[in-house]
MARBA-3410 file (N, C-alpha, C, O; in Angstrom, 1 decimal):
188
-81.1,-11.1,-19.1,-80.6,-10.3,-20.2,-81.4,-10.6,-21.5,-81.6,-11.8,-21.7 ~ -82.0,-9.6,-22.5,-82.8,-9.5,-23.3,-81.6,-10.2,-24.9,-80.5,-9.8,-25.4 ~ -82.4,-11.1,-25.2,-82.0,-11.5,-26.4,-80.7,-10.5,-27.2,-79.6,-10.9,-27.6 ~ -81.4,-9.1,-27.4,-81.1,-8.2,-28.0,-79.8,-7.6,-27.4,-78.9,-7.2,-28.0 ~ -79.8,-7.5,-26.1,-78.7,-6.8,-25.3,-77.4,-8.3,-25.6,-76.3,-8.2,-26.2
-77.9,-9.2,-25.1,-77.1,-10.5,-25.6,-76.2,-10.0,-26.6,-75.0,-9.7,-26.4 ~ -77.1,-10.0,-27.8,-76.0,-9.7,-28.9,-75.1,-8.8,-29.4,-74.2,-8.9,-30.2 ~ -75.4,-7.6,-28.5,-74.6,-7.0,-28.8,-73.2,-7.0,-27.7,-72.3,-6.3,-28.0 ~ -73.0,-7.8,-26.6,-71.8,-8.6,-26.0,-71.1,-8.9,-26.8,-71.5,-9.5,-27.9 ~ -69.8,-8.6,-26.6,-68.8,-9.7,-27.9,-68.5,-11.1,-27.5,-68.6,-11.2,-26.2
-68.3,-12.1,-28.1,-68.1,-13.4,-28.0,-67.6,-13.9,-27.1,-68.1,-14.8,-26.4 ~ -66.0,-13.0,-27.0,-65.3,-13.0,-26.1,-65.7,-13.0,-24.6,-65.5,-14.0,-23.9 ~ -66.3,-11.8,-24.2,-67.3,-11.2,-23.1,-68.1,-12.6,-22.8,-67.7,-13.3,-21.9 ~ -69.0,-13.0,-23.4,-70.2,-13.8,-23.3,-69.2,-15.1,-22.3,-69.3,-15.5,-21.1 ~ -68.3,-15.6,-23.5,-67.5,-16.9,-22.9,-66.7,-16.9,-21.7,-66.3,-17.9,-21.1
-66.6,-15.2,-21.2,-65.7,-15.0,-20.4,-66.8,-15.3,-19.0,-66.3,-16.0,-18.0 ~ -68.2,-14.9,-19.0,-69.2,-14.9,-18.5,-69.8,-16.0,-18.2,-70.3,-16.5,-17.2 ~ -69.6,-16.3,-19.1,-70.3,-18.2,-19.1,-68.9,-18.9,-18.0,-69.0,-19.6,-17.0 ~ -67.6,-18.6,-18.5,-66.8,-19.0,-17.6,-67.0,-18.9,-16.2,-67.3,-19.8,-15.5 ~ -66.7,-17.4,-16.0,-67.5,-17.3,-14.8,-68.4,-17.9,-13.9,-68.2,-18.5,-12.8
-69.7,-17.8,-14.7,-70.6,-18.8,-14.0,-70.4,-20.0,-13.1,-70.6,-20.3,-12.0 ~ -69.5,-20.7,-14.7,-69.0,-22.4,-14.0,-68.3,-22.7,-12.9,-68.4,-23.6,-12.1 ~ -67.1,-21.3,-12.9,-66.5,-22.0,-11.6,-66.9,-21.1,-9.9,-66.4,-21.1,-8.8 ~ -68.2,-20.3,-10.8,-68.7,-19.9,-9.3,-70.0,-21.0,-8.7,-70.6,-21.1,-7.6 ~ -70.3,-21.7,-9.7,-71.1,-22.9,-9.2,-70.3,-23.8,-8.7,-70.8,-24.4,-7.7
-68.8,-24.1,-9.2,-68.6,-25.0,-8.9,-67.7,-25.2,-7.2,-67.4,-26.2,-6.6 ~ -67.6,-23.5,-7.0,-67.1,-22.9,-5.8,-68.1,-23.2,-4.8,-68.0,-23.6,-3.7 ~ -69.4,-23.0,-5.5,-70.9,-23.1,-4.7,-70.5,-24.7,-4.0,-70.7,-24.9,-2.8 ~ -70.2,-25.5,-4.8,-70.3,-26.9,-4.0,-69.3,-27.2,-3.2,-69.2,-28.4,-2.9 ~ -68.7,-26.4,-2.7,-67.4,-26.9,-1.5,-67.3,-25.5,-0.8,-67.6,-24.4,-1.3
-67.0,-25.6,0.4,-66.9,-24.5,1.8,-65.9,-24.1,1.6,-65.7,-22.9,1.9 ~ -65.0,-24.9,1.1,-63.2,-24.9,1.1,-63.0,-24.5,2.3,-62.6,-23.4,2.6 ~ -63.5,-25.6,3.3,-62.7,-25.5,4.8,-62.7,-27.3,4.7,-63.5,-27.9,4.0 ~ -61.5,-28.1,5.8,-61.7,-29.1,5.6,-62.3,-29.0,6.7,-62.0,-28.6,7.8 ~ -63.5,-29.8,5.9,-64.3,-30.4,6.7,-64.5,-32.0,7.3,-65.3,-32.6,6.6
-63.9,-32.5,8.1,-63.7,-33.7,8.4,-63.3,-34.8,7.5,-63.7,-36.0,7.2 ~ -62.5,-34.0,7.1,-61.6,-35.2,6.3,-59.9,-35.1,6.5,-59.5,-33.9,6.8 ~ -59.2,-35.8,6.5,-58.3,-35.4,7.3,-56.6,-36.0,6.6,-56.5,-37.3,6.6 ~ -56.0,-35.6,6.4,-54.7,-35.9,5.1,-54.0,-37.2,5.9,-53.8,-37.0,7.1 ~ -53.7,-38.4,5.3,-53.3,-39.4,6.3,-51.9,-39.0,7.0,-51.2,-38.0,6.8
-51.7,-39.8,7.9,-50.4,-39.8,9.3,-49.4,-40.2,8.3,-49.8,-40.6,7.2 ~ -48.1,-40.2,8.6,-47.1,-40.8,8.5,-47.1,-42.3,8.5,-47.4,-42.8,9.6 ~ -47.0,-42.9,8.0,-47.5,-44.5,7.9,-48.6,-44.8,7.7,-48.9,-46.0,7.8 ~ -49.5,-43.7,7.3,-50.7,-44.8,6.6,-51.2,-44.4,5.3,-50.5,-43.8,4.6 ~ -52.4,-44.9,5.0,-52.1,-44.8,3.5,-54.4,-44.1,3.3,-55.3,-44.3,4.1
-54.4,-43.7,2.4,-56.1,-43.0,2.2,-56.9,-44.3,1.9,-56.6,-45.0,0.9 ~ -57.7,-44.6,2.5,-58.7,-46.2,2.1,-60.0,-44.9,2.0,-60.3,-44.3,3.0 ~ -60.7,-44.6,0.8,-61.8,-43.8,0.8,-61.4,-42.3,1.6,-60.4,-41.5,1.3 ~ -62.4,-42.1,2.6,-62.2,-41.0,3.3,-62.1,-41.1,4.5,-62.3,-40.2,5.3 ~ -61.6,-42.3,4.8,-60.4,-42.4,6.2,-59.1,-42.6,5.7,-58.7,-42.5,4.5
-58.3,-43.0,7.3,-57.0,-43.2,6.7,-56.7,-44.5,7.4,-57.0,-44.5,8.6 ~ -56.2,-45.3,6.9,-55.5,-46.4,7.4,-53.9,-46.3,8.0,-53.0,-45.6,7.6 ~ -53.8,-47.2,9.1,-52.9,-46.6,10.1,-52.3,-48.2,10.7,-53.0,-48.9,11.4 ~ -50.9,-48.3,10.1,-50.4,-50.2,10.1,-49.5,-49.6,11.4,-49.2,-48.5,11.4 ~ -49.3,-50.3,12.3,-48.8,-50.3,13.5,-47.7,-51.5,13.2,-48.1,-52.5,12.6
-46.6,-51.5,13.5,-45.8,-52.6,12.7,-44.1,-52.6,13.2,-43.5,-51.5,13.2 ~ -43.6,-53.6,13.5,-41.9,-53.5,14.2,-40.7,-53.1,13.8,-40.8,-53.4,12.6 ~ -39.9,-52.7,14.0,-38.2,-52.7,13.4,-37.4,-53.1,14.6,-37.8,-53.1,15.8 ~ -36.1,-53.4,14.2,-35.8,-53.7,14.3,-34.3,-52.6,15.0,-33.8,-51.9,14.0 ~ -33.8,-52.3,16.0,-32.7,-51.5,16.0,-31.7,-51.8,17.1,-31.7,-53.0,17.5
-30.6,-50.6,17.8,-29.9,-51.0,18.7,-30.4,-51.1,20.2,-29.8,-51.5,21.2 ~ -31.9,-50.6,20.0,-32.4,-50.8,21.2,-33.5,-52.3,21.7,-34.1,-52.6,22.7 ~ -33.3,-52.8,20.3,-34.2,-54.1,20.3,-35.4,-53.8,19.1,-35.1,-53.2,18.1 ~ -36.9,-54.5,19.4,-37.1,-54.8,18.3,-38.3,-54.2,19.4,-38.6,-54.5,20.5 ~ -38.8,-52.6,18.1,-40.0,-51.5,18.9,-40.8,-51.6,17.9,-40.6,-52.3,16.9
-41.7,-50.8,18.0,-43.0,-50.3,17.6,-43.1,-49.4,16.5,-42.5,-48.4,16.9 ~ -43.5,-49.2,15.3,-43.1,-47.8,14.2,-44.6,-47.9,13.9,-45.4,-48.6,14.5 ~ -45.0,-47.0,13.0,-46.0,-47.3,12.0,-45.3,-47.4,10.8,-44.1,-47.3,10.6 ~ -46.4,-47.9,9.8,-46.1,-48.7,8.5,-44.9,-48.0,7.9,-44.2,-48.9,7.3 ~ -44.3,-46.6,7.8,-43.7,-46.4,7.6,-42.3,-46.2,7.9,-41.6,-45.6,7.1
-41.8,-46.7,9.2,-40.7,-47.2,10.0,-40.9,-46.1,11.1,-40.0,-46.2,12.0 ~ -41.5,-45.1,11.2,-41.3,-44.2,12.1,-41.7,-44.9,13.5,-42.5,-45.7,13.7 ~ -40.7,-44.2,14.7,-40.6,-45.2,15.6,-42.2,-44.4,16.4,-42.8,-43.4,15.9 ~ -42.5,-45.1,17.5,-43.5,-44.2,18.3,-43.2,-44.4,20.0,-42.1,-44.8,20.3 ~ -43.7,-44.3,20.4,-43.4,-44.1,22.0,-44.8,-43.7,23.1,-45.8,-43.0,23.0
-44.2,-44.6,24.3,-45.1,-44.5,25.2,-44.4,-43.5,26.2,-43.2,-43.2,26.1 ~ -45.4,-42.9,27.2,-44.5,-41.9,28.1,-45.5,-42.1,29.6,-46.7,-42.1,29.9 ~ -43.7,-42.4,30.4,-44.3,-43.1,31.3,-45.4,-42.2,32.5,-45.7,-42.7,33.6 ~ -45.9,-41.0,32.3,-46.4,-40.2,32.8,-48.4,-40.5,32.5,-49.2,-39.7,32.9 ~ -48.7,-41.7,31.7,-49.6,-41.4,31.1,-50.4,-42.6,31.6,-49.8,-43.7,31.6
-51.4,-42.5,32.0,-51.9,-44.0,33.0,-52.3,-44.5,31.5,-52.2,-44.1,30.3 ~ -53.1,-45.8,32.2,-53.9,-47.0,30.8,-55.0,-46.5,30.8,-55.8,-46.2,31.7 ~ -55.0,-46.3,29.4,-55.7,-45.9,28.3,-56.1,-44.9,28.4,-57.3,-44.6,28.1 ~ -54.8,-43.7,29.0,-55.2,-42.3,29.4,-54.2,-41.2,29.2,-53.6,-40.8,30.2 ~ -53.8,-40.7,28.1,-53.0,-39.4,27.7,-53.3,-37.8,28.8,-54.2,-37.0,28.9
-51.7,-38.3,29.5,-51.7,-36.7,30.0,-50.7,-35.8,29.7,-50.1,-35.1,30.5 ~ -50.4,-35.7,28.0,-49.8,-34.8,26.9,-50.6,-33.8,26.2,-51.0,-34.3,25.1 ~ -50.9,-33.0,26.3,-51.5,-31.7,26.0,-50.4,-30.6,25.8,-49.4,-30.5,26.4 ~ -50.9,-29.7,24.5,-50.4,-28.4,24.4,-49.1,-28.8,23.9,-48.8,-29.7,23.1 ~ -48.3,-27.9,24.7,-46.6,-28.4,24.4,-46.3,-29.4,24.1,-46.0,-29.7,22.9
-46.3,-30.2,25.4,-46.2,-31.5,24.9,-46.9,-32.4,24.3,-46.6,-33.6,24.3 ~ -47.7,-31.9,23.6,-48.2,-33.0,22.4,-48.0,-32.2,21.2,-48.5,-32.6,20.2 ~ -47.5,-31.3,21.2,-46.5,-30.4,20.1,-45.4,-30.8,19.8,-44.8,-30.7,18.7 ~ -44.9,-31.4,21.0,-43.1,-31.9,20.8,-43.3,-33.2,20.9,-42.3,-33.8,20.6 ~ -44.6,-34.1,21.3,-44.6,-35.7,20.9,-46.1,-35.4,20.6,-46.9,-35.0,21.3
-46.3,-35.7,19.2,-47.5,-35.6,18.7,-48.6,-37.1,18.8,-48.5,-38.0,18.1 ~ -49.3,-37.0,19.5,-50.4,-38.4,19.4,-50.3,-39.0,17.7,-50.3,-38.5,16.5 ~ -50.0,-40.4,18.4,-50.7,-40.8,16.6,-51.9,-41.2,16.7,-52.4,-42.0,17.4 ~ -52.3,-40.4,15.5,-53.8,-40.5,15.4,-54.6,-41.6,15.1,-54.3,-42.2,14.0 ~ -55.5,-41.9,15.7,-56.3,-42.7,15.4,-57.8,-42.6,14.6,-58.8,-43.0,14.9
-57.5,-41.9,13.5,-58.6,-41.4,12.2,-59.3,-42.2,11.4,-60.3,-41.9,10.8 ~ -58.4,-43.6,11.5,-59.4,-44.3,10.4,-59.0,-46.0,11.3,-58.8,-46.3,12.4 ~ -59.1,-46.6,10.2,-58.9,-48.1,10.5,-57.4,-48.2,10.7,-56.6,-47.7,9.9 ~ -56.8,-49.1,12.6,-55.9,-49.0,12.6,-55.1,-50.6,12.5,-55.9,-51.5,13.0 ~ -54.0,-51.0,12.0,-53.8,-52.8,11.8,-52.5,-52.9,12.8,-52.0,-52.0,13.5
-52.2,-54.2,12.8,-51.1,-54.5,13.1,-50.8,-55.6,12.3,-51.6,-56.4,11.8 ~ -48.9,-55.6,12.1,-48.3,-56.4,11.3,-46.8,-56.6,11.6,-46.3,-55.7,12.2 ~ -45.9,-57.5,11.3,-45.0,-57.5,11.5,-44.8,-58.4,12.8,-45.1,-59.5,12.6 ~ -44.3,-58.1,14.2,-44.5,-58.4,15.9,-45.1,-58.0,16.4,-45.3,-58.3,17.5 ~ -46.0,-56.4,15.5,-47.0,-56.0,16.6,-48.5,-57.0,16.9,-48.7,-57.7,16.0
-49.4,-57.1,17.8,-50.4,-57.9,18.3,-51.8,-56.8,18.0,-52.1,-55.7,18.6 ~ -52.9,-57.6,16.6,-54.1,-56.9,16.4,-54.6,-56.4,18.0,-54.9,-55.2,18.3 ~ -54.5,-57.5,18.8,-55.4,-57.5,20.0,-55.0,-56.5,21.2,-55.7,-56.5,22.2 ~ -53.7,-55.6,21.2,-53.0,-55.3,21.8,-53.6,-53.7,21.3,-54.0,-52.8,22.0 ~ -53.6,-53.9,20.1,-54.3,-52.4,19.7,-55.6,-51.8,20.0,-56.5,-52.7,20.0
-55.9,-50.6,20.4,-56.9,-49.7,20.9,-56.7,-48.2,20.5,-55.6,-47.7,20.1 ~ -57.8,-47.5,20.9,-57.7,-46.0,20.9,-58.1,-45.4,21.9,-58.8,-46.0,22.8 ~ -57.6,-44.1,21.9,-58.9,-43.3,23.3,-58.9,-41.9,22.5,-58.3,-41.4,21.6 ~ -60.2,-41.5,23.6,-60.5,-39.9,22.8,-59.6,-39.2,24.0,-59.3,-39.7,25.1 ~ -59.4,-37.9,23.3,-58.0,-37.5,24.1,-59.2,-36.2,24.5,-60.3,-36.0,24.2
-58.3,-35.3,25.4,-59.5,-34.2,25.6,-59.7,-33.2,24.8,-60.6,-32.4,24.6 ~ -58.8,-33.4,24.3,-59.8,-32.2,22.5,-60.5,-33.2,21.9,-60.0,-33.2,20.7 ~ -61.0,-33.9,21.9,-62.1,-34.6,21.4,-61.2,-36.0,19.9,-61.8,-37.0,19.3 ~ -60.2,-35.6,19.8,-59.4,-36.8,19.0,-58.9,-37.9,19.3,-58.9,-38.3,20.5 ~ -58.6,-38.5,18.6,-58.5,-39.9,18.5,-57.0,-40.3,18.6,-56.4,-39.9,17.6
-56.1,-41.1,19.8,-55.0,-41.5,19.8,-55.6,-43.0,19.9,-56.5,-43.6,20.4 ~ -54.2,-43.3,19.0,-54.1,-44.9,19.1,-53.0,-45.4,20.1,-51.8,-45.0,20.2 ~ -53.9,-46.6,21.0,-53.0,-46.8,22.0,-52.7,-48.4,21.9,-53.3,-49.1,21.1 ~ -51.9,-48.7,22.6,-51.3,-50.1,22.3,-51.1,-50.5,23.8,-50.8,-49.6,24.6 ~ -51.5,-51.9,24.2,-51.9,-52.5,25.4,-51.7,-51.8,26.5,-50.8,-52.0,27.4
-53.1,-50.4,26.3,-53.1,-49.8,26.7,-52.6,-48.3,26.8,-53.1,-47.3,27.2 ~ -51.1,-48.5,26.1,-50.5,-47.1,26.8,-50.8,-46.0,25.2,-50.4,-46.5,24.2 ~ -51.4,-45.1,25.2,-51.6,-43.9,24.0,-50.1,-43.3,23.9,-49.2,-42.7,24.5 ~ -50.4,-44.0,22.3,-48.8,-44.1,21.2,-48.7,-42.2,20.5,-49.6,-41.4,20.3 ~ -47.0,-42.2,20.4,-46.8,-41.2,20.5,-45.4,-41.2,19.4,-44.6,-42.1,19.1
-45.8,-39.6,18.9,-44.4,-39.6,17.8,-43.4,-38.8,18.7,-43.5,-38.5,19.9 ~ -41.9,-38.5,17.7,-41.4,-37.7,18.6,-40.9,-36.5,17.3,-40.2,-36.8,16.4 ~ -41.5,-35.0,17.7,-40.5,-33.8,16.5,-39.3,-33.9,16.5,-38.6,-33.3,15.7 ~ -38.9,-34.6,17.4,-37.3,-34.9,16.8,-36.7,-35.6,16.4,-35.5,-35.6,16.4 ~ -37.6,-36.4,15.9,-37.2,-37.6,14.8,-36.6,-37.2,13.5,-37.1,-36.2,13.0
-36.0,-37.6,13.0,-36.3,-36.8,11.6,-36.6,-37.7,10.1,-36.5,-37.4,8.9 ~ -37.1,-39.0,10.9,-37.5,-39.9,9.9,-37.5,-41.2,10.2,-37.0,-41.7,11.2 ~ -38.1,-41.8,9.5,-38.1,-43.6,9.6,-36.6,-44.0,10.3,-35.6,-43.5,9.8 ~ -36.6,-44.8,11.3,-35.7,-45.3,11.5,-35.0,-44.3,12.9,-34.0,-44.7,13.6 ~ -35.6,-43.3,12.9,-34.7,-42.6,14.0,-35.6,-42.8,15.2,-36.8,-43.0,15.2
-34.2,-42.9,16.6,-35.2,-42.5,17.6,-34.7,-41.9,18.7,-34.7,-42.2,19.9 ~ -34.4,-40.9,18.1,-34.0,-39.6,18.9,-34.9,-39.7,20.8,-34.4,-39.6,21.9 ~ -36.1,-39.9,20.5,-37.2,-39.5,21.7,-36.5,-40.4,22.9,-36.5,-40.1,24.1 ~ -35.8,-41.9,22.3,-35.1,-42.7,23.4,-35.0,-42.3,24.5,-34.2,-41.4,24.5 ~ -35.4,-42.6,25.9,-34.8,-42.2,27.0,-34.9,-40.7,27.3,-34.0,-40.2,28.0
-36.3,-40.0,26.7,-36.0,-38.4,26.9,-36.6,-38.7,28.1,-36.9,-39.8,28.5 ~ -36.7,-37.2,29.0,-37.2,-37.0,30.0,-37.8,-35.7,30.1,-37.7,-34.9,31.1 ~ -38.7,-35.3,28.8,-39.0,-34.1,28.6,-40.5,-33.8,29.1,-41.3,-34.7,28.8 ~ -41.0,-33.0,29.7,-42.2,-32.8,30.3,-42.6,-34.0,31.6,-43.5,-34.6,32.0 ~ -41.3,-33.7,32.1,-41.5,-34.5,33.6,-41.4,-36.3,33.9,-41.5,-37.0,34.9
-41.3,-36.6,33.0,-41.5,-38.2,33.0,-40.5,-38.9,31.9,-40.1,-38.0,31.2 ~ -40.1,-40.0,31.6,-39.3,-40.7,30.7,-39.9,-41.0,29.4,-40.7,-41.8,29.5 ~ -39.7,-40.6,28.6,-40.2,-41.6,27.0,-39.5,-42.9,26.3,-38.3,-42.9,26.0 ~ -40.2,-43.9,26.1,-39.7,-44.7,25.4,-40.3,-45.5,24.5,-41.5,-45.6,24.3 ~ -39.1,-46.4,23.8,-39.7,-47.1,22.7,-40.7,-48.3,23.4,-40.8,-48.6,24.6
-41.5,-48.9,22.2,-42.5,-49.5,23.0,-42.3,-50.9,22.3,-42.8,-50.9,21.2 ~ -41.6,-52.1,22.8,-41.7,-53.4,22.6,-43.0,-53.8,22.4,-44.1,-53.3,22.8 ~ -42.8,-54.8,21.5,-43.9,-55.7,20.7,-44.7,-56.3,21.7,-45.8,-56.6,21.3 ~ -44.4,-56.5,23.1,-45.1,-57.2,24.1,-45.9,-55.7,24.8,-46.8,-55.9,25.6 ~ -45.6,-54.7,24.6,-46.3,-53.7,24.9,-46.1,-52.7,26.1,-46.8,-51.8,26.5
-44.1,-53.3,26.8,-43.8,-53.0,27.4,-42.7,-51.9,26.9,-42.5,-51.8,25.7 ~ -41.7,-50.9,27.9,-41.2,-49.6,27.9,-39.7,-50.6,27.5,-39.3,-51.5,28.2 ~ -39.0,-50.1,26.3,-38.0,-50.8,26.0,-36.8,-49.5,26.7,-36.2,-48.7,26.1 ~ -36.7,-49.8,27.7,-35.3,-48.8,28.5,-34.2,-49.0,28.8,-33.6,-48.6,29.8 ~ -33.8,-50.1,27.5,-32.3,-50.2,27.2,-31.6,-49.0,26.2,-32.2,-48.0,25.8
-30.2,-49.3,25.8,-29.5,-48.7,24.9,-30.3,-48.6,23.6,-31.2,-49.4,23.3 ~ -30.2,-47.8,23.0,-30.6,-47.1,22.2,-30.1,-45.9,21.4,-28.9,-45.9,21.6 ~ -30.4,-45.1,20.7,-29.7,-43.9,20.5,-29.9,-43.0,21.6,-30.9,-43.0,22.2 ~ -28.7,-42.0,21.9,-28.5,-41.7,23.0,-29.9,-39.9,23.2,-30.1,-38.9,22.5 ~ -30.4,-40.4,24.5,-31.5,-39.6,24.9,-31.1,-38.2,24.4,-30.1,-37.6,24.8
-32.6,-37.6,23.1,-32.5,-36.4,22.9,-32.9,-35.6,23.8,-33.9,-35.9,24.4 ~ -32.2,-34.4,24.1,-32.9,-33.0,24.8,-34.5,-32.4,24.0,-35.0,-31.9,22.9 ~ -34.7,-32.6,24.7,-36.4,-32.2,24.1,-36.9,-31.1,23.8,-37.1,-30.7,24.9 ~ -37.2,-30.4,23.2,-37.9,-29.2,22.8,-38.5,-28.2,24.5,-39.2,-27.3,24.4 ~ -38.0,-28.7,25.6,-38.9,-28.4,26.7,-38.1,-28.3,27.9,-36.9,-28.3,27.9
-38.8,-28.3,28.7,-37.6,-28.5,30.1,-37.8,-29.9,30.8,-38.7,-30.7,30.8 ~ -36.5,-29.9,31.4,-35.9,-31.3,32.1,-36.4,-31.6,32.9,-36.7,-32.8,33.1 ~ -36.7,-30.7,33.7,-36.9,-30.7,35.2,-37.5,-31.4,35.8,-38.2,-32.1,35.1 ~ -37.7,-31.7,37.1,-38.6,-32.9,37.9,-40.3,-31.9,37.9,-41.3,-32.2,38.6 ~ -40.2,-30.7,37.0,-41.6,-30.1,37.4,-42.7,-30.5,36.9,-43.7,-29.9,37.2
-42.6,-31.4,36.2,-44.0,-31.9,35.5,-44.5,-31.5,34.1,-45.6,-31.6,33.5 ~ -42.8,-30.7,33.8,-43.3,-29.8,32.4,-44.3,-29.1,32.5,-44.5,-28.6,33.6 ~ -45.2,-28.9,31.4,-46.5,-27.7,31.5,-47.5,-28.1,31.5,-48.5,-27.3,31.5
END
């Protein structure tokens, strides 16, 4: 734009323009798709651009299980060999893997050495505990609940996971109906 044409713009116009510019450069520097970065889990907390993920005990009527940092309980499902998730689709819609995205701890009765991960077949990261790939349940509805107790949803039993790494399949709160079917069919 020629000096001359410049001036005759009103002030207004020019600033509105110059506005412009800035936040189309500054649009220029981000895709605004996330790009591998990833909002933290339930129990962990942002360390940079991972996420930190405390693996850690409570205490309830079913004994003394497994949560992340933030009391939410998790669960192993007895359908799933060591260090091998066979929850896809549905069912990892209605028990979601906890992810394993950044650095994961243990604290509380849970055992550093006990902890692991595996890549699942979409290519993500579950964290697994001596051995078995840890698991939430959508029917929890918060720290402290454990609805998933004793389900039998997608063919096999879910339960809370003792500090020693084994299937805690006592009393507990009483086994929710799952989002799925009961059946001896293997679910989906």
């Amino acid at each position: 734009m020629s000096n001359s044409l410049l001036a005759r713009v009103p002030a207004p116009a020019r600033l509105g323009a110059l506005l412009a510019a800035a936040l189309l450069a500054a649009a220029c520097g981000s895709s605004g798709t996330n790009s591998g970065t990833s909002t933290p889990a339930a129990g962990s907390t942002a360390t940079g651009s991972t996420a930190a993920l405390v693996i850690t005990t409570k205490s309830g009527s079913a004994g003394t299980y497994l949560t992340d940092g933030s009391g939410r309980a998790v669960y192993l499902w007895v359908k799933d060999g060591m260090n091998k998730s066979e929850c896809s689709g549905a069912c990892a819609s209605a028990w979601p893997p906890v992810p394993a995205s950044g650095t994961v701890t243990a604290s509380g009765g849970a055992t550093s050495s006990d902890l692991g991960s595996i890549t699942r077949s979409d290519g993500s990261k579950q964290v697994t505990y001596d051995g078995h790939p840890l698991y939430y349940f959508s029917g929890d509805s918060g720290p402290g609940t454990t609805n998933g107790q004793g389900s039998d949803g997608f063919g096999a039993k879910w339960w809370l996971v003792s500090p020693a790494g084994a299937s805690i399949t006592g009393a507990g709160s009483s086994p929710s109906s799952s989002p799925t079917s009961t059946s001896g069919g293997g679910g989906y």
